[in-house]
Structure formats: structure tokens, C-alpha cells
N, CA, C and O atoms as a printed pandas DataFrame, in Angstrom:
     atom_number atom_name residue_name chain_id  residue_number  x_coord  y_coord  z_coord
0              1         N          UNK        A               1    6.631   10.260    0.351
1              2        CA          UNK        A               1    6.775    9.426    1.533
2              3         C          UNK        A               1    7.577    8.196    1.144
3              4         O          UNK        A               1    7.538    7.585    0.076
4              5         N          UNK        A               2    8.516    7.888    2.522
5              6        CA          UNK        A               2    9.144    6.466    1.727
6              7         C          UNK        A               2    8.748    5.661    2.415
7              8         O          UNK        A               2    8.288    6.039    3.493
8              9         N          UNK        A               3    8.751    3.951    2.039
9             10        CA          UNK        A               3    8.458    2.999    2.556
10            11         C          UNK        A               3    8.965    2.980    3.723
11            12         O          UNK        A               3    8.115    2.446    4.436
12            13         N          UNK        A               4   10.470    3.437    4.758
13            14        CA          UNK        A               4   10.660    3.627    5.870
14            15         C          UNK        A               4    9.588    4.646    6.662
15            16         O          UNK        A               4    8.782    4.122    7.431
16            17         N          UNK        A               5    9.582    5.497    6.554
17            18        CA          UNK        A               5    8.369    6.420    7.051
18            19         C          UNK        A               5    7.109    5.608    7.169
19            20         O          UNK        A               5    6.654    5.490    8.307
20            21         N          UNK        A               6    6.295    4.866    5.896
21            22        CA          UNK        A               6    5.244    4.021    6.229
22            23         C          UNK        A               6    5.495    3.103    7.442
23            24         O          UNK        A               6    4.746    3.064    8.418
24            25         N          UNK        A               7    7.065    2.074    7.238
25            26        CA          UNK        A               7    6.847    1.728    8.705
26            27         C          UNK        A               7    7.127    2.261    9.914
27            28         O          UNK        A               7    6.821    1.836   11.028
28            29         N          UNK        A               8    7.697    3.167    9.625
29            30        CA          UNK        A               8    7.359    4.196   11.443
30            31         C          UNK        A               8    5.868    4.491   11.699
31            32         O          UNK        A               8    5.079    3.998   12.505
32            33         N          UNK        A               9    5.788    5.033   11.169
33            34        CA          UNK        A               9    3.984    5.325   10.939
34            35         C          UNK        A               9    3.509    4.091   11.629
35            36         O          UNK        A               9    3.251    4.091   12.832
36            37         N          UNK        A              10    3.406    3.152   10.948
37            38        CA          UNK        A              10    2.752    1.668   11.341
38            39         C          UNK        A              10    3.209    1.355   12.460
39            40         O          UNK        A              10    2.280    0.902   13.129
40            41         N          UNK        A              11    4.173    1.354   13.037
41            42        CA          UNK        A              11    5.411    1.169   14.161
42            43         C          UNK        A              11    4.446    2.230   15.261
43            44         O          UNK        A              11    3.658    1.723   16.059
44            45         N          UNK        A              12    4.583    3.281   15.194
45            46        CA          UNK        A              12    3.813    3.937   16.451
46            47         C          UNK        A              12    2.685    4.263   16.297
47            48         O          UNK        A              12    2.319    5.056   17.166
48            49         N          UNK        A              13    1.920    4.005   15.552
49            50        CA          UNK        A              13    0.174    4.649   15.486
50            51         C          UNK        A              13   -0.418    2.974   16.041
51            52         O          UNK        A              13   -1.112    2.939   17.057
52            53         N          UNK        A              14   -0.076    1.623   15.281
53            54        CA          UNK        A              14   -0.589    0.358   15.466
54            55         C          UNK        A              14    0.327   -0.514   16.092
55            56         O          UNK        A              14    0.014   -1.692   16.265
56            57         N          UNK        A              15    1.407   -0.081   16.447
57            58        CA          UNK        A              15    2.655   -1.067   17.044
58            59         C          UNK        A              15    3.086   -2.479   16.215
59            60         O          UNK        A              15    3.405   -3.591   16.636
60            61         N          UNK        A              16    2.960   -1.964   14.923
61            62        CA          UNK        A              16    3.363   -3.352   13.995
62            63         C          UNK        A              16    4.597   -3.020   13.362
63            64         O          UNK        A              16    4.921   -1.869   13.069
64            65         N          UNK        A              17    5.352   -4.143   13.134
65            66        CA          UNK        A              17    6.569   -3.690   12.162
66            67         C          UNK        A              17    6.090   -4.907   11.036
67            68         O          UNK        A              17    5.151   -5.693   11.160
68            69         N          UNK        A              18    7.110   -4.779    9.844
69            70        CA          UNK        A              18    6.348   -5.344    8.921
70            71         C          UNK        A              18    6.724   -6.865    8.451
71            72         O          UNK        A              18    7.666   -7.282    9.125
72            73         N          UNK        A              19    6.462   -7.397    7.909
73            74        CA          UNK        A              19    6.989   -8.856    7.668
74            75         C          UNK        A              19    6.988   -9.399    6.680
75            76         O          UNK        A              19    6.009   -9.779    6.037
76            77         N          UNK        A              20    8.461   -9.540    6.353
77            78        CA          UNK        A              20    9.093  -10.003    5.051
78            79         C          UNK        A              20    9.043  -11.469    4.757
79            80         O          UNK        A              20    9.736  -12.334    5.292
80            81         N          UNK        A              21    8.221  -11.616    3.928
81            82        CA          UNK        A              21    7.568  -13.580    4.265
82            83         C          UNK        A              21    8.277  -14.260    2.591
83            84         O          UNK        A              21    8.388  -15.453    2.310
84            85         N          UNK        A              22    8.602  -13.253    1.842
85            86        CA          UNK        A              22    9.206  -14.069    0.213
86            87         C          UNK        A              22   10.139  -13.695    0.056
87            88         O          UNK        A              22   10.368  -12.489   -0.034
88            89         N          UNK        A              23   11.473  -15.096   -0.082
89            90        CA          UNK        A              23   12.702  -14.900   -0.216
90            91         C          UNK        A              23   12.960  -14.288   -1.639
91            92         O          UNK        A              23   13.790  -13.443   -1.972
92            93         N          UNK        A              24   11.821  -15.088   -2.539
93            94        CA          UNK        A              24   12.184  -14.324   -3.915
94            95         C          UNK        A              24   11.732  -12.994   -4.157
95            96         O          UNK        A              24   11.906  -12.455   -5.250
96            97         N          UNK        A              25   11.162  -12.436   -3.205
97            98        CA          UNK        A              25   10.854  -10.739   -3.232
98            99         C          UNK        A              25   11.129  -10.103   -2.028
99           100         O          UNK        A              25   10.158  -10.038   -1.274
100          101         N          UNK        A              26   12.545   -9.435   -1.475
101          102        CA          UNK        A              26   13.300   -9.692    0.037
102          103         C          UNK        A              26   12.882   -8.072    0.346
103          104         O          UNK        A              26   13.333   -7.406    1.277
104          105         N          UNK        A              27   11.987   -7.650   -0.589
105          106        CA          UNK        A              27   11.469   -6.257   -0.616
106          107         C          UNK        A              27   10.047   -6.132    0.237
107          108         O          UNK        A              27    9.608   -5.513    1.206
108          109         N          UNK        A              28    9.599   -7.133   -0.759
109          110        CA          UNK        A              28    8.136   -6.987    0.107
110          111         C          UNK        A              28    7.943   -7.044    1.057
111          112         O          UNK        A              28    8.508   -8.005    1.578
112          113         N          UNK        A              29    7.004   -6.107    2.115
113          114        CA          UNK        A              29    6.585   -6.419    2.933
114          115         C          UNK        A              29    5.138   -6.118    3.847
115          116         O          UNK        A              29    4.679   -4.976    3.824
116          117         N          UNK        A              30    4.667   -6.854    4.394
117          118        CA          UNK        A              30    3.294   -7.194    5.185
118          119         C          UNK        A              30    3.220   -6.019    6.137
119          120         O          UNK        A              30    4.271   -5.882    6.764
120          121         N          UNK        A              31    2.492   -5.330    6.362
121          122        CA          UNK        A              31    1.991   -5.011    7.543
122          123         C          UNK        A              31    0.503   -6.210    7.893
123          124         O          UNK        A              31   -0.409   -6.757    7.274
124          125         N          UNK        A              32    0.949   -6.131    9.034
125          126        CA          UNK        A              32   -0.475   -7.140    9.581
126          127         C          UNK        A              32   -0.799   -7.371   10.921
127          128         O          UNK        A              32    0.060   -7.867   11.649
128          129         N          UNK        A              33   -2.098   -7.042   11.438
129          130        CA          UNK        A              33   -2.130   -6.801   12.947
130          131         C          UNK        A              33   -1.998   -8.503   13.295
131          132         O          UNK        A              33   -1.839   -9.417   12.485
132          133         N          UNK        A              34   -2.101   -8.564   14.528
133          134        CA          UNK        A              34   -1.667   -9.298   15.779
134          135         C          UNK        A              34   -1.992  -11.133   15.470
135          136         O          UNK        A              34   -1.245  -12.084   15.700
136          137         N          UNK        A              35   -3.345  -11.118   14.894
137          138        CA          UNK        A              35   -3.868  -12.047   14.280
138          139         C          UNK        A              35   -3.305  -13.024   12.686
139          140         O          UNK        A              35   -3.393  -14.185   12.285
140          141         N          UNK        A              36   -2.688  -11.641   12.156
141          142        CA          UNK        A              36   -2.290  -12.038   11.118
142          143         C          UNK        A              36   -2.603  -11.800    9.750
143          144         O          UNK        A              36   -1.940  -12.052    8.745
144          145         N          UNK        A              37   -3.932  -11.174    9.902
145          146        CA          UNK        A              37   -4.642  -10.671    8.935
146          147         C          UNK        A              37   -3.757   -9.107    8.846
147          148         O          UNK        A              37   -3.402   -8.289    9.694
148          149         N          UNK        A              38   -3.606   -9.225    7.043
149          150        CA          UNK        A              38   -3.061   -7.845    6.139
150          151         C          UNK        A              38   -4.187   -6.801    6.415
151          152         O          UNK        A              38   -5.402   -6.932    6.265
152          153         N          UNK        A              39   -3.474   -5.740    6.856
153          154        CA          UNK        A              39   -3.824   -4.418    6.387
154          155         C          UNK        A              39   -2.995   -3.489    5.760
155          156         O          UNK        A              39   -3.358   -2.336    5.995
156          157         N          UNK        A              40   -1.922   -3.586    4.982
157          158        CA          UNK        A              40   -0.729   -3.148    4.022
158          159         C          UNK        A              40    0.137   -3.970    3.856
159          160         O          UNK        A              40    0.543   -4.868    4.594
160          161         N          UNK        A              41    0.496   -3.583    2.623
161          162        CA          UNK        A              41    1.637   -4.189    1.617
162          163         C          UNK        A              41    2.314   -3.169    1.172
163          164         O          UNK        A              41    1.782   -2.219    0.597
164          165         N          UNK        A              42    3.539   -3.271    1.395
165          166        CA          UNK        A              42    4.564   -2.326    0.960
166          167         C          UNK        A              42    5.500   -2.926   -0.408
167          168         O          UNK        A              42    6.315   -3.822   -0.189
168          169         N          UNK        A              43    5.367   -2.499   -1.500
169          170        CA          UNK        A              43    6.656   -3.125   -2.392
170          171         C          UNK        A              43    7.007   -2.816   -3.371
171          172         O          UNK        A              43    6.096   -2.217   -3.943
172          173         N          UNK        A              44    7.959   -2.882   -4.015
173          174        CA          UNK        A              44    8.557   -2.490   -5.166
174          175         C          UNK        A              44    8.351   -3.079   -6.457
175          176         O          UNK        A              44    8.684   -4.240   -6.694
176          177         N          UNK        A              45    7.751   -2.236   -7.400
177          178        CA          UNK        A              45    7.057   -2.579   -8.593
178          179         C          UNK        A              45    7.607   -2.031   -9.736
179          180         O          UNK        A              45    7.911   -0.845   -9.602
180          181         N          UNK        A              46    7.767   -2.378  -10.505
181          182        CA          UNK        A              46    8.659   -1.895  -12.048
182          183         C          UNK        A              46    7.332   -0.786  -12.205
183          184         O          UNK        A              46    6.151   -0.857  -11.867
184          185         N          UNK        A              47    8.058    0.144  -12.813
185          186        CA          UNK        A              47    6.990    1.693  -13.748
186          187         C          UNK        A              47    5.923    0.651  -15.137
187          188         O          UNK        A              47    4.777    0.951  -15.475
188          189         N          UNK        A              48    6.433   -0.095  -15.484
189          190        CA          UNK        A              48    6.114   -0.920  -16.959
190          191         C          UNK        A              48    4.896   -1.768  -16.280
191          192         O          UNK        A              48    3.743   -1.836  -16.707
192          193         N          UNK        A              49    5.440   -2.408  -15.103
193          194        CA          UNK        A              49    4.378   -3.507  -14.153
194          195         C          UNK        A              49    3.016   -2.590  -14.198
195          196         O          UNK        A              49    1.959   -2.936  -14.727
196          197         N          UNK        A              50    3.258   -1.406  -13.559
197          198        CA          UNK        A              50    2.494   -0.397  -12.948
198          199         C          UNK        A              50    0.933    0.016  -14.372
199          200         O          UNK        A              50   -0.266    0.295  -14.390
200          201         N          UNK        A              51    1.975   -0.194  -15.218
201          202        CA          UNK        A              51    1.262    0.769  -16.460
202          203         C          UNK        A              51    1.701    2.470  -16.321
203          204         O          UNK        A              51    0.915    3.335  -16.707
204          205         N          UNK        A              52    2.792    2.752  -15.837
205          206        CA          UNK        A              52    3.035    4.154  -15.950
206          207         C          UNK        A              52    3.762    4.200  -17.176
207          208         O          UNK        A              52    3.141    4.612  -18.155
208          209         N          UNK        A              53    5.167    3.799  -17.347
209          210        CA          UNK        A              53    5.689    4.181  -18.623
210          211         C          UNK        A              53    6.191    2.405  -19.060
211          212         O          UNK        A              53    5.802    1.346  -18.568
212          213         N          UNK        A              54    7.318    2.707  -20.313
213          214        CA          UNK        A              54    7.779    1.552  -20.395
214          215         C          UNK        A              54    9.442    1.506  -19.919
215          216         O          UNK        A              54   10.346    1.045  -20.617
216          217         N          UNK        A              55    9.600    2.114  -18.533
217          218        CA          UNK        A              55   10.966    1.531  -17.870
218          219         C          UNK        A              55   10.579    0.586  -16.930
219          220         O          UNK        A              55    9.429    0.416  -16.525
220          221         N          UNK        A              56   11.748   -0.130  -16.536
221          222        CA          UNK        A              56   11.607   -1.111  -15.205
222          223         C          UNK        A              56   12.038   -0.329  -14.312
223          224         O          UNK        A              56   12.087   -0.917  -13.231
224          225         N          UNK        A              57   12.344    0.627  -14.261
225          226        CA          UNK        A              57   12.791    1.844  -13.337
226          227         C          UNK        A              57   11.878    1.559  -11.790
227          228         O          UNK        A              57   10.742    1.942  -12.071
228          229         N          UNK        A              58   11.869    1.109  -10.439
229          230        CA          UNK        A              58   10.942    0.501   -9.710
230          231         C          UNK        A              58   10.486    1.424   -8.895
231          232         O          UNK        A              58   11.308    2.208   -8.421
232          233         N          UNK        A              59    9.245    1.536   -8.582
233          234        CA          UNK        A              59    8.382    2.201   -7.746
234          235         C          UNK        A              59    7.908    1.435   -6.630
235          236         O          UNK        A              59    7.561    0.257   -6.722
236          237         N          UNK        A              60    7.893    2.332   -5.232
237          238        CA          UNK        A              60    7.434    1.695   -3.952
238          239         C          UNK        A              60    6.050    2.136   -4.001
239          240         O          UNK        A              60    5.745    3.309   -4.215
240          241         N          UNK        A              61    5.115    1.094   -3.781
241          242        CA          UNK        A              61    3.971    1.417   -3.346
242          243         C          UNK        A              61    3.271    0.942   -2.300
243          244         O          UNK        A              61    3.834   -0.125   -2.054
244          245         N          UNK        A              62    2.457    1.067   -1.593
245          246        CA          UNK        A              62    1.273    0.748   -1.044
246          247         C          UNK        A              62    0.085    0.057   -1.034
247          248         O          UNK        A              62   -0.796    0.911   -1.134
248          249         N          UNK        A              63   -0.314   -0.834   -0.979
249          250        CA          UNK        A              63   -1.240   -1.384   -1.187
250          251         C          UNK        A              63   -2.633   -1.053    0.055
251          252         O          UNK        A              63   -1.937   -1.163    1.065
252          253         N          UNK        A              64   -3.472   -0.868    0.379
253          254        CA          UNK        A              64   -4.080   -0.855    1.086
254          255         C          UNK        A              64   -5.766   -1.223    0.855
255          256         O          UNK        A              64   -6.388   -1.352   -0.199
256          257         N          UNK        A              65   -6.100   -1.302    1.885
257          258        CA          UNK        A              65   -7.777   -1.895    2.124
258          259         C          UNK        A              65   -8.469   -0.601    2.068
259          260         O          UNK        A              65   -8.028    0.480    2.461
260          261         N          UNK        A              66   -9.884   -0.906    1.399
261          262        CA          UNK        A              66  -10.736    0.421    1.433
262          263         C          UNK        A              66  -12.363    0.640    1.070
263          264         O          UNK        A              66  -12.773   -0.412    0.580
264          265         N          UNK        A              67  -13.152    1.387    1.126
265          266        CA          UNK        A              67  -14.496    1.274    0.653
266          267         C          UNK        A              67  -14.155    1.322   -1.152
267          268         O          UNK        A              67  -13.510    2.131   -1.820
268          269         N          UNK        A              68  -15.035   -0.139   -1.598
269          270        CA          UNK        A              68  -15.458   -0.062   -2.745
270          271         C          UNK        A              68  -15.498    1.590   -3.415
271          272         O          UNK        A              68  -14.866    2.117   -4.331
272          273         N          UNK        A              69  -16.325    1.981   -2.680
273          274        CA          UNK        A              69  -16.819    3.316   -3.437
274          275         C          UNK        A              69  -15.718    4.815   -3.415
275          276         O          UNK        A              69  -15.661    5.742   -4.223
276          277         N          UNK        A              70  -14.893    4.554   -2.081
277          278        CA          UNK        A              70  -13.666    5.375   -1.938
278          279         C          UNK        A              70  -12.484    4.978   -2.952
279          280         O          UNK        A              70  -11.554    5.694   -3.321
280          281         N          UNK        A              71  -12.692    3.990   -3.214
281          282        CA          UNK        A              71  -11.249    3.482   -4.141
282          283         C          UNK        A              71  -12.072    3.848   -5.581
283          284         O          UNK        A              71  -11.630    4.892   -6.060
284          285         N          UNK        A              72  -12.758    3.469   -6.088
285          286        CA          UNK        A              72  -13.440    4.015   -7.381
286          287         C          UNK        A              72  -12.873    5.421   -7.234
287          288         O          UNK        A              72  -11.765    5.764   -7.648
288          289         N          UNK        A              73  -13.608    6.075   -6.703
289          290        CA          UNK        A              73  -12.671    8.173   -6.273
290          291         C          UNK        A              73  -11.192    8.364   -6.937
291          292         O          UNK        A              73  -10.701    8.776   -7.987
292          293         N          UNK        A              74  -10.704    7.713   -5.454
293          294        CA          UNK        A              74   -9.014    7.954   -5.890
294          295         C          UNK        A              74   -8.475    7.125   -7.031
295          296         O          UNK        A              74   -7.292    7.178   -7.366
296          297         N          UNK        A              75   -9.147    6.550   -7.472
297          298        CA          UNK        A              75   -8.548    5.940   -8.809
298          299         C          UNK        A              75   -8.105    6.740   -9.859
299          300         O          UNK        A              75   -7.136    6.673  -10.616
300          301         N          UNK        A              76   -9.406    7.816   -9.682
301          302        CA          UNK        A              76   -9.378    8.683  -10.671
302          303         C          UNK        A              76   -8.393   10.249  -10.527
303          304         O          UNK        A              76   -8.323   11.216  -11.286
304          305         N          UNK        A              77   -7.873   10.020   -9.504
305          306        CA          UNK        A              77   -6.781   11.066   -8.817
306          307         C          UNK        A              77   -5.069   10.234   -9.196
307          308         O          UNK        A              77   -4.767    9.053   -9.364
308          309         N          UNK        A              78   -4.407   11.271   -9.211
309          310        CA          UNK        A              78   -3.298   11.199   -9.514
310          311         C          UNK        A              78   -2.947   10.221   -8.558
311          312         O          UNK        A              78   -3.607   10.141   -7.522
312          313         N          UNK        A              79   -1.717    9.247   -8.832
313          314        CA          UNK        A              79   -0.964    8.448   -7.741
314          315         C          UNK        A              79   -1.755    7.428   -6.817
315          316         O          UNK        A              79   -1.265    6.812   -5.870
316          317         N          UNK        A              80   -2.910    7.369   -7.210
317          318        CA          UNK        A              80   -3.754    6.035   -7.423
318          319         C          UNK        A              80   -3.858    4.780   -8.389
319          320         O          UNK        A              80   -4.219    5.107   -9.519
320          321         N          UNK        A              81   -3.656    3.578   -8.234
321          322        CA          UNK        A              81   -3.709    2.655   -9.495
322          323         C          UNK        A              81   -4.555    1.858   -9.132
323          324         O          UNK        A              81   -5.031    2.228   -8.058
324          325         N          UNK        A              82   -5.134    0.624   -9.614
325          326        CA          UNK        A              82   -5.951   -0.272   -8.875
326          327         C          UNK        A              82   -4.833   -1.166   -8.034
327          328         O          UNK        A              82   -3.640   -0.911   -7.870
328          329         N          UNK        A              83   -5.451   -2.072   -7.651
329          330        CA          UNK        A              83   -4.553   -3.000   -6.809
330          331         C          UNK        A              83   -3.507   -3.946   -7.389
331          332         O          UNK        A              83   -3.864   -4.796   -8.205
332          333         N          UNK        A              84   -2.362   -3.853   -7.048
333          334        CA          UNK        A              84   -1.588   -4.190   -6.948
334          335         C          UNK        A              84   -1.473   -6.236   -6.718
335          336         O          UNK        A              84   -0.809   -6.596   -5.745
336          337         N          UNK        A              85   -1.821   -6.851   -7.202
337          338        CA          UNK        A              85   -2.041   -8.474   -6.663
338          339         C          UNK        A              85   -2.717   -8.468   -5.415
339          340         O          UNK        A              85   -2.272   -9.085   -4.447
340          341         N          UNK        A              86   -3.772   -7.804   -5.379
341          342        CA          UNK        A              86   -4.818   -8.133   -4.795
342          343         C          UNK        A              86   -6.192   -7.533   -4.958
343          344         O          UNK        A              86   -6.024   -6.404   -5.420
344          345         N          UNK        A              87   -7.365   -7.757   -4.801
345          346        CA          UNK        A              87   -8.680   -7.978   -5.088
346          347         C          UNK        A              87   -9.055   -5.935   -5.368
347          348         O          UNK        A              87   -8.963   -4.985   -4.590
348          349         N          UNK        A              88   -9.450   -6.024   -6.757
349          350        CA          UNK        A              88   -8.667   -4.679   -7.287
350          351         C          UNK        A              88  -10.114   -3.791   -6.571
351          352         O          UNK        A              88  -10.308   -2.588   -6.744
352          353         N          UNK        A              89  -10.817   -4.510   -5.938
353          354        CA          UNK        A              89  -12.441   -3.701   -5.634
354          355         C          UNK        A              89  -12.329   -3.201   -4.426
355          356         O          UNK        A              89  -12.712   -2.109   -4.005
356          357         N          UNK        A              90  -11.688   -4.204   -3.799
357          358        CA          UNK        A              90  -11.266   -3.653   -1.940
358          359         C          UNK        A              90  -10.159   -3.031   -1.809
359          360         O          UNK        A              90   -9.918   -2.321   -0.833
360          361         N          UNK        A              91   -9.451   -3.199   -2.655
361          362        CA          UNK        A              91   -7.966   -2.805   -2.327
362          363         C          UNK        A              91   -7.396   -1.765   -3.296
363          364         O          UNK        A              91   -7.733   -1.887   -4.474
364          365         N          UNK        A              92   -6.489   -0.647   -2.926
365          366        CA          UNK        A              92   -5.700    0.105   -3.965
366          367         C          UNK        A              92   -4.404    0.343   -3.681
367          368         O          UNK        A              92   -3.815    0.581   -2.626
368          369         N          UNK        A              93   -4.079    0.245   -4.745
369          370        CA          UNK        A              93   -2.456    1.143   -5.141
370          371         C          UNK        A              93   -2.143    2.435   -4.825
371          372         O          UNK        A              93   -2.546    3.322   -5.577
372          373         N          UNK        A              94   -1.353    2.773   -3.631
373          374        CA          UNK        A              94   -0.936    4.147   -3.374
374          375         C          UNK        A              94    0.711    4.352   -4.062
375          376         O          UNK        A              94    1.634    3.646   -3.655
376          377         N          UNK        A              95    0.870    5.172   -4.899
377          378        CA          UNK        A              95    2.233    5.819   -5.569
378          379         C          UNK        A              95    3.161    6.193   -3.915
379          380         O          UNK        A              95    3.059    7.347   -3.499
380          381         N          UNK        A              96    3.586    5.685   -3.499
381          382        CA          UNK        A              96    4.443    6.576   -2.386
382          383         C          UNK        A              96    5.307    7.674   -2.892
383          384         O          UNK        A              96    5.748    8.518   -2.112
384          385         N          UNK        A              97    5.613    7.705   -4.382
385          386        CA          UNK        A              97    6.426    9.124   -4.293
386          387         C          UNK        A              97    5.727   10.320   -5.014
387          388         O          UNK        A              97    6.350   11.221   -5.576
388          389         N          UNK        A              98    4.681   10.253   -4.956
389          390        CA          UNK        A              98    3.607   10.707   -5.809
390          391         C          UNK        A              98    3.147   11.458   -4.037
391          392         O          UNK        A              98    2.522   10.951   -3.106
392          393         N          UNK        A              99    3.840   12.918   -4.199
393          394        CA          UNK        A              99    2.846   13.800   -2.783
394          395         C          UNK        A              99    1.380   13.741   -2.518
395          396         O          UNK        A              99    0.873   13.208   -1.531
396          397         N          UNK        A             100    1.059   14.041   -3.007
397          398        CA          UNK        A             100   -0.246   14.313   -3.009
398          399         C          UNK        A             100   -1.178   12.655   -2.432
399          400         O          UNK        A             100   -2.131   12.585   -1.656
400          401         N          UNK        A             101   -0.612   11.757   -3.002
401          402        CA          UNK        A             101   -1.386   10.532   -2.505
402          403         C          UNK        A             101   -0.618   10.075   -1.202
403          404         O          UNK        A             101   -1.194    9.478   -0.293
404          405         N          UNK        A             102    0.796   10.415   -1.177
405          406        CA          UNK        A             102    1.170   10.013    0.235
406          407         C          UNK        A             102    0.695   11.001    1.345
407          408         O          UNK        A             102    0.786   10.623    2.513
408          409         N          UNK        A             103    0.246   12.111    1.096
409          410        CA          UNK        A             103   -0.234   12.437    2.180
410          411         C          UNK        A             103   -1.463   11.778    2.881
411          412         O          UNK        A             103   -1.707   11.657    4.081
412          413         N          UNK        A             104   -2.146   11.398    1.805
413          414        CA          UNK        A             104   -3.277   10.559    1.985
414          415         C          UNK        A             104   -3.078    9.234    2.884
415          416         O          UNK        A             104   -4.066    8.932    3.554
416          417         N          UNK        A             105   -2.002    8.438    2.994
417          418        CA          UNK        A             105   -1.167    7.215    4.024
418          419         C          UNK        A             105   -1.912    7.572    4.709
419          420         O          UNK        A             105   -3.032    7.181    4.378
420          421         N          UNK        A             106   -1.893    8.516    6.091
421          422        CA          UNK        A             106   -2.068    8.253    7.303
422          423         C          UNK        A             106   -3.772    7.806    7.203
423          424         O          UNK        A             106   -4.045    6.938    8.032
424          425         N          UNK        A             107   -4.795    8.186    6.458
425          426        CA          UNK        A             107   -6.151    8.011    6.804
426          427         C          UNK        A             107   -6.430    6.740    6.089
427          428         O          UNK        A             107   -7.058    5.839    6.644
428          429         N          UNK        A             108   -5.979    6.637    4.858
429          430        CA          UNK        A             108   -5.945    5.124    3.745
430          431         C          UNK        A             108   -5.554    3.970    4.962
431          432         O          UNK        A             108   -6.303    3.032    5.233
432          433         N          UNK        A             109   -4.354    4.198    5.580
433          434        CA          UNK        A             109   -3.824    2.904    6.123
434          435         C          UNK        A             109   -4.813    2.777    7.752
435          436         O          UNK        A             109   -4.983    1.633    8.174
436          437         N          UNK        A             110   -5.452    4.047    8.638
437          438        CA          UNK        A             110   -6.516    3.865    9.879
438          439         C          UNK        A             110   -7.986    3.100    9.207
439          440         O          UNK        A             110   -8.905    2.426    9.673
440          441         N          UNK        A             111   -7.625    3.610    7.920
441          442        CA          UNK        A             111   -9.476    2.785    7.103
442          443         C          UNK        A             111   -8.572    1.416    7.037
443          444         O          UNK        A             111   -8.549    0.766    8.082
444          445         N          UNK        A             112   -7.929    0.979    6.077
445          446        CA          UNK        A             112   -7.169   -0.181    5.961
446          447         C          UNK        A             112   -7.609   -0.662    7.354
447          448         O          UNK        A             112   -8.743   -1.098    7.552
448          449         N          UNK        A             113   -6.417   -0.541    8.571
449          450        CA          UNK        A             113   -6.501   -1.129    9.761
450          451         C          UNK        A             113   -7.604   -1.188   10.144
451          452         O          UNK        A             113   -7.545   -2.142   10.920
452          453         N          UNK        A             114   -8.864   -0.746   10.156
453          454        CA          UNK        A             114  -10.006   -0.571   10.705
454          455         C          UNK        A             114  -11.053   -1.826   10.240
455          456         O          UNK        A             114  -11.795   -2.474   10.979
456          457         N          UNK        A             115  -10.815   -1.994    8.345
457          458        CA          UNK        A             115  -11.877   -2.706    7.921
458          459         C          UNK        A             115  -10.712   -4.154    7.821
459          460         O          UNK        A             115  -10.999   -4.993    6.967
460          461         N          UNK        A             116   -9.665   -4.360    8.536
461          462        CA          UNK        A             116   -9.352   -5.836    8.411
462          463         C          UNK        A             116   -8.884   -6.106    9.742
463          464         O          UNK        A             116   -7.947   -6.876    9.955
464          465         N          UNK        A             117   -9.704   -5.303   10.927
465          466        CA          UNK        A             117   -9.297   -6.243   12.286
466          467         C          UNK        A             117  -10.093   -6.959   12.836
467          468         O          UNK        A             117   -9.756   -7.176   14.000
468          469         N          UNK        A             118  -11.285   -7.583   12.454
469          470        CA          UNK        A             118  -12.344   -8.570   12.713
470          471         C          UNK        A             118  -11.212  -10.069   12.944
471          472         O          UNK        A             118  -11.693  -11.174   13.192
């Protein structure tokens, strides 16, 4: 899955597009409902950052919101990492080019949206 696809996805399931808020990272970007509060992060991360190998070769990932006890799971599955600069217990690292975990997007990012629209 590529980071364009995530925001279509986001674009017609929640009607959000995403928002690019750091000039020094013109990559990153927010998904976040109406309020303002994050429920994805989309961005580009060196393989070395990641802990996959030692290239800077960059990987798009995912960040998303989730049960404590569901993210422990997929951690342990391929194309899972912990979180990405943010709170590594609620949140995980989805591989977007890693199949098997992007298929996983569409239900990761309805839990995401679900446990941060209070």
C-alpha cells in the first residue's frame, strides 16, 4: 500500500485529507479528525531509523492508535515495529510496503479513528 492510497482511504471512509504541519519534514503527514486530535501519521523513515537494516534507504510508514494488548500481537508479526515518535504502548508502526500489514490499514486506522474521537 502507498501513502497515496492511505490518503484516499482516509479521504472517503472519514472525509479527512492530511496535514503537512513541518517545514523541516515536507513528508510528514497528520491525519486528524475535525477537532484536531491525530488518528495517523504517515512518514518517511530511513531502514537504519527503523532498526531494519543499516541503509538510509527510506520507508513509508504508518503510525497508528491501538489496544495496548493488540499492538503487543502485531509486534510480533512481520511489518509491525513499535511506534514510531510516539507513545510506543498506544501506538504502532505499520511497514506500508510490507503486504501483509498493509492489508491490515483499513481496520488499524477504523480502531485508530475510533479510540481518538472523544
Amino acid at each position: 500500500m502507498t501513502r497515496e492510497e492511505v490518503f484516499q482511504y482516509a479521504a472517503a471512509r472519514y472525509g479527512t485529507e492530511p496535514a503537512y504541519l513541518w517545514r523541516k519534514y515536507p513528508r510528514y503527514a497528520v491525519l486528524r479528525h475535525d477537532q484536531g486530535k491525530w488518528y495517523g501519521l504517515v512518514v518517511n523513515v530511513s531502514a537504519k531509523t527503523l532498526g531494519l537494516d543499516a541503509t538510509d534507504a527510506e520507508q513509508d510508514v504508518l503510525v497508528v492508535k491501538g489496544d495496548p494488548e493488540e499492538i503487543a500481537i502485531l509486534q510480533q508479526s512481520r511489518g509491525f515495529l513499535p511506534a514510531y515518535h510516539m507513545n510506543k504502548r498506544h501506538w504502532i508502526t505499520v511497514l506500508l510496503t510490507d503486504p501483509q500489514a498493509a492489508r491490515q490499514v483499513p481496520s488499524l486506522l477504523a480502531e485508530s479513528f475510533a479510540l481518538t474521537s472523544d
